[in-house]
N, C-alpha and C positions, 0 to 999 in steps of 0.2 A: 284742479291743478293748483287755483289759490291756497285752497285749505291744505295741501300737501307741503306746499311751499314755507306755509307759517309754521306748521308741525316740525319740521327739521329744522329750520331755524329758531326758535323754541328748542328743541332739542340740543342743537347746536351750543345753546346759550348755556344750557345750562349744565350739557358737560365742560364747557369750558369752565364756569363757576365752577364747578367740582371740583377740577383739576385745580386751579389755582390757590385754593384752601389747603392741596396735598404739601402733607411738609415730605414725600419721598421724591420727589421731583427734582431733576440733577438741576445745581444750580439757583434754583428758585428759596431762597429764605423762608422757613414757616416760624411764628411763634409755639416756644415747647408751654404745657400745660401737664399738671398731676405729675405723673410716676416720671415722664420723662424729663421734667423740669427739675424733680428733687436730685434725678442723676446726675444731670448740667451742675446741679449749686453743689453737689458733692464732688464732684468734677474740677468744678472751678476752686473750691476749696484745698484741694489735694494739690490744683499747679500751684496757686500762691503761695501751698506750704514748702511745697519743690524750690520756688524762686525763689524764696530765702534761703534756701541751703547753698545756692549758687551767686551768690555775692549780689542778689535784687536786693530791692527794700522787703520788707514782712509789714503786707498787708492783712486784716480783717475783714472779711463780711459782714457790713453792718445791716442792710437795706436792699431785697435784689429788687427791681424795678420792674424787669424786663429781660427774654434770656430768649434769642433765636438759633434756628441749628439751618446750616446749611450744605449740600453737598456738592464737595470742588475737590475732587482728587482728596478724600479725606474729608473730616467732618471741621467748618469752622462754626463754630458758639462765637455768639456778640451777647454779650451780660453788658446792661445797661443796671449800674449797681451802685449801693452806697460804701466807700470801703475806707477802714480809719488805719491811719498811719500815726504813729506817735502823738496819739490821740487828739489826734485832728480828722474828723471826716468829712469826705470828699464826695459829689456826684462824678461816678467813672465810667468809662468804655472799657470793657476788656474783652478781647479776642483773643482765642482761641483755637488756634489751628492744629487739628493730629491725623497726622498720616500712620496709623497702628503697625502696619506693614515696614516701616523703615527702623531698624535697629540702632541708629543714632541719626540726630536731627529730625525726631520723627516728631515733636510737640514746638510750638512757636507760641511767644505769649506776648501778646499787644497791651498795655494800658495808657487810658491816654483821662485824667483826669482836669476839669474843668478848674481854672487859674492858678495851675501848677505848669509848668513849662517842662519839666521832666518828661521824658519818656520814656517807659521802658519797651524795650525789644529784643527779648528772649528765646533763643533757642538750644533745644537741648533732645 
């Protein structure tokens, strides 16, 4: 009965580890890696070039650092990134929110760069 006991818990343990590594998990943040990260920086590149057509600033990718996807009614990306503004770069946050399904208001765009006080918060 001891030795059954240790078995599923052992087990227990270690589908939880499993699970917690999944980035399909509602809710739960994974970091993106390979094919799915080049699609985030392509991604992320397409909104910042959208956000300057809609009176943002027009930023650059300089540096991606870091880029999570998570699942919340829609997909949000957080790109922890280097990104240059009138040629000045910055270490930034930028989020990412798309809801694909909504026909307007379906994309929201967060940056929040470090000792700059600006913020942008965009949707479209």
């Amino acid at each position: 009965m001891f030795n059954s006991s240790i078995f599923y818990l052992t087990l227990f343990a270690l589908v939880c580890s499993i699970l917690a590594r999944s980035h399909h998990l509602n809710g739960a943040p994974g970091e993106l890696s390979g094919v799915e990260l080049n699609k985030a920086v392509e991604s992320l590149q397409a909104t910042l070039a959208k956000l300057a057509t809609v009176d943002g600033p027009s930023y650059t990718v300089t540096k991606v650092l870091k880029v999570t996807r998570q699942l919340v009614a829609g997909y949000l990306e957080k790109f922890t990134v280097e990104l240059t503004k009138d040629d000045v770069t910055q270490q930034c946050v930028v989020q990412i929110w798309t809801q694909l399904w909504l026909k307007e208001n379906g994309t929201n765009i967060k940056i929040n760069c470090e000792g700059d006080d600006t913020k942008v918060d965009k949707t479209w």
